[in-house]
N, C-alpha and C positions, 0 to 999 in steps of 0.2 A: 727534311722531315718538318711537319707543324707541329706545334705543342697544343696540344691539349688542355691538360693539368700535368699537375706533377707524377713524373712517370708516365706519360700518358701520352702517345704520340699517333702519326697519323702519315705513310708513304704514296703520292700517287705513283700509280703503276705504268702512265702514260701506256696506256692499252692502246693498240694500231696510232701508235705516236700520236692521238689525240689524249689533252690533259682532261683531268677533273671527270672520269670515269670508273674505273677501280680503284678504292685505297686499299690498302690495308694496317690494320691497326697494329701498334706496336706497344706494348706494356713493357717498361721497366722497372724491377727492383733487385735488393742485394741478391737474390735468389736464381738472376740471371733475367732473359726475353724473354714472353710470348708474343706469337703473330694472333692475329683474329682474320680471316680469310685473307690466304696472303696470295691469294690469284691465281692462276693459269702459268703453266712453265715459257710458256710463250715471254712472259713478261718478269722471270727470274733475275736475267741480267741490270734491269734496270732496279729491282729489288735488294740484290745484293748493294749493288753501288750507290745506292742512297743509303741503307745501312751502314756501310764503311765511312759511307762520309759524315754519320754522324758517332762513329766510333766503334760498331757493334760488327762483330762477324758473323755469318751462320752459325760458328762453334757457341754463340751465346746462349742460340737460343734453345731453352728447355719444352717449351710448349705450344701445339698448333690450336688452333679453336676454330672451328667450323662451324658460320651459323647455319651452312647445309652444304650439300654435296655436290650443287651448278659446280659448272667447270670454271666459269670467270672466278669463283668464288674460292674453289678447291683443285685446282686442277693440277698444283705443283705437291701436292701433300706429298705423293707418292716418290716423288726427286728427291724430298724436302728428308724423309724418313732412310729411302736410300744410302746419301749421304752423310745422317745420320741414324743409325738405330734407336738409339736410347730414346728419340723423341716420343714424347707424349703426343697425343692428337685426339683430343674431345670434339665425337659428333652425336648426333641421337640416332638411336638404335636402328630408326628405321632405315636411314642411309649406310649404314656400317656394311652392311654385304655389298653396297655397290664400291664402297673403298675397299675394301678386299679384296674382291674381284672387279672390276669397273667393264667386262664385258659389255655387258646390257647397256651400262651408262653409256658406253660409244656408240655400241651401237642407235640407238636410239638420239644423241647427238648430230651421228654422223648422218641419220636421214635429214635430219634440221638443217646441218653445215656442211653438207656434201666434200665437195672440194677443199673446201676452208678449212676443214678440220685443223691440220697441221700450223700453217698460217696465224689461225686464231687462238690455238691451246696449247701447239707444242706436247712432247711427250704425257700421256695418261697413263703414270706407274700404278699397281695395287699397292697395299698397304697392308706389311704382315697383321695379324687381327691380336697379336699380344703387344701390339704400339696403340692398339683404340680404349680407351676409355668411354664406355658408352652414356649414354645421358637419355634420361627420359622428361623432364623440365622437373623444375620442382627441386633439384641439387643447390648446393656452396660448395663451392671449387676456392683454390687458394693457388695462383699459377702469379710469376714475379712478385708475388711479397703483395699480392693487393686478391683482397676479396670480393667474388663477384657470385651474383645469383643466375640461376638461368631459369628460362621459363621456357615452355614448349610453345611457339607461334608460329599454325600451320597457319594455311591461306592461298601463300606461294608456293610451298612446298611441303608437304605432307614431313616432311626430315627436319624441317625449320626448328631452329630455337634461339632465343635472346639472350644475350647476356647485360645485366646490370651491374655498374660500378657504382654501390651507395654512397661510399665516400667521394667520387668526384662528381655525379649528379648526373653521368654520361651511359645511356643504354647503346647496345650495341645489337641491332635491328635490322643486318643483313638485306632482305628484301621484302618483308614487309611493310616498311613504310612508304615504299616505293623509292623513286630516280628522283633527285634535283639535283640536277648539277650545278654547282656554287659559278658566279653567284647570282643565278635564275631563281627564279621564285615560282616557276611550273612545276608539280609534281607529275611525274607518269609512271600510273602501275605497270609493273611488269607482270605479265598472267600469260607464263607457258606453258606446255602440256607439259606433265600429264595430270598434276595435281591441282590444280584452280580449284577451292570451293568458299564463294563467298560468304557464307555463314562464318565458319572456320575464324578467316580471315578477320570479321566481324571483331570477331572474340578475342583475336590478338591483339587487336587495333584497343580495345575493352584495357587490356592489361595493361597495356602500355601507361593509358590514363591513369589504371591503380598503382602504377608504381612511382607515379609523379617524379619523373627525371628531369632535369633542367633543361638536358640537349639529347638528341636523339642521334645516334652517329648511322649514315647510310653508307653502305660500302660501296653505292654508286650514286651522292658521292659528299661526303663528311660529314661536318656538323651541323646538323638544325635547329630549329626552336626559335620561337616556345612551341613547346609539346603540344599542349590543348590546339593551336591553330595548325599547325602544321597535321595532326591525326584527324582533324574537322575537314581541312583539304584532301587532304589522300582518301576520305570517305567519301567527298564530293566525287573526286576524278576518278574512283577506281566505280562509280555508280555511274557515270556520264559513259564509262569506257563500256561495262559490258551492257548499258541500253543500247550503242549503238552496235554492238554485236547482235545481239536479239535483233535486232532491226535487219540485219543484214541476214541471219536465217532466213526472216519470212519473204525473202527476195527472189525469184524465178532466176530459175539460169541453176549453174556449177557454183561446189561449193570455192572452185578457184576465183570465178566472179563476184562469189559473195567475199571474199577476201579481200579482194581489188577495191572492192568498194567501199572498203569498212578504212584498209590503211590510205585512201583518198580521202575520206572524208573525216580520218583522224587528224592526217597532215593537212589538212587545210585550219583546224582546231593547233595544231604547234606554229605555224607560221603568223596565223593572226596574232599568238604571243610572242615568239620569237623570232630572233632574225633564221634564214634558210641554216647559215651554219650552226645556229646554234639547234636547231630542228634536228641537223644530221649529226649532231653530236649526242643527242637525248637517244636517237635511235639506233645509234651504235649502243648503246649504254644496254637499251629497253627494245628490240627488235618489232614493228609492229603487227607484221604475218608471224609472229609465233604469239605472240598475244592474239590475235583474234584465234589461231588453232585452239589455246586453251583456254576461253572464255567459249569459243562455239560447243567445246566438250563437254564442257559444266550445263551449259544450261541443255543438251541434249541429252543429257544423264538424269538431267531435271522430268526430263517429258514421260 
């Protein structure tokens, strides 16, 4: 685990045995853990074992925190609650019926990751609905002995929400602030369907600035900052990203070739900054045929 601050730690999940992709965070005090998206059951095992090796068993922990309901993000809640009942698991309301039931949520995955399903997420348990505490922004929560605020920050997800630690100066900003993986200095939105709307988004990006955090933590993937340049950037890329979406609508042909040509002409934008592997490690992270699927909805919903 890294440290943070005090109590305040951070596990990569080594997703498809590539590092610096999923973390999840780890909060400790005398009150016991909480996880903050603690990933896909696919990546449990290596979860668990960097826990024990820093002392902690699953029996520690008292509380889950969802900044939404992606599977890279949430996808082991449901294991997680299994093995234990008593856990607590804060998400916002609007995701709570797909942890519940997470039908829908597969299925609709499972058009996105067809065969990979299993591979890439591992078991998607529900989550009885007297283990949810629902959240609509605007809460103080008190989870390991530390006080944290949450805000609602759709954009990416209609279910999104932030959480801020005021005492160690660390937000916790799931996938609104978008993918850097440490330690590149490329931001890449991530915009899958169903929910992409850039206004929205705007406005979470707005909050962030008003809550003047020192570091911004990304679940894919750590810590950022400074705040101001970093949310200036992700404004820049997530405007670069869906122009050349729009651009790819007004193209002749299927919308499979407007696709083709949107994730060529993105990867050609990752390579000129980064090396190829490190291209293909942003795009494991940030996929870029489901980014254009959700940026071509938004602005077709626009027309």
């Amino acid at each position: 685990m890294q440290t943070l601050a005090a109590g305040v730690s951070f596990v990569d999940l080594e997703f498809q045995q590539v590092p610096h992709v999923i973390a999840t965070v780890v909060l400790q005090g005398p009150s016991g853990v909480a996880l903050i998206d603690p990933g896909p059951t696919s990546t449990l095992p290596v979860l668990r074992r960097k826990l024990a090796t820093a002392g902690i068993s699953m029996a520690d922990v008292r509380d889950v925190l969802l900044t939404h309901i992606h599977l890279d993000h949430a996808g082991v809640t449901g294991t997680l609650v299994k093995e234990r009942p008593d856990l607590r698991v804060f998400v916002h309301r609007e995701g709570a019926p797909h942890v519940i039931d997470p039908s829908k949520l597969l299925a609709s995955a499972t058009r996105l990751y067809g065969d990979a399903m299993d591979r890439l997420w591992g078991d998607v348990l529900p989550v009885p609905a007297e283990s949810l505490i629902l959240l609509d922004g605007g809460e103080r929560i008190d989870v390991a002995s530390r006080s944290l605020e949450i805000a609602y920050t759709p954009g990416h997800a209609r279910h999104h929400v932030s959480y801020f630690s005021r005492d160690t100066g660390i937000a916790f900003v799931g996938d609104t602030a978008g993918i850097r993986l440490a330690p590149r200095e490329f931001i890449l939105p991530a915009t899958p369907p169903p929910d992409v709307d850039l206004e929205q988004w705007d406005q979470s990006l707005a909050l962030f600035e008003r809550w003047r955090p020192d570091t911004l933590f990304l679940t894919h993937f750590g810590p950022s900052g400074p705040v101001g340049a970093h949310v200036a950037e992700m404004r820049e890329y997530l405007g670069v990203m869906a122009k050349i979406v729009q651009a790819s609508l007004a193209r002749d042909g299927s919308d499979e070739g407007r696709e083709t040509w949107f994730r060529d002409e993105y990867r050609r934008q990752l390579v000129q900054r980064l090396s190829p592997g490190d291209a293909d490690a942003y795009e494991t992270a940030g996929r870029l045929d489901l980014s254009w699927r959700g940026l071509a909805r938004y602005w077709r919903k626009k027309v």
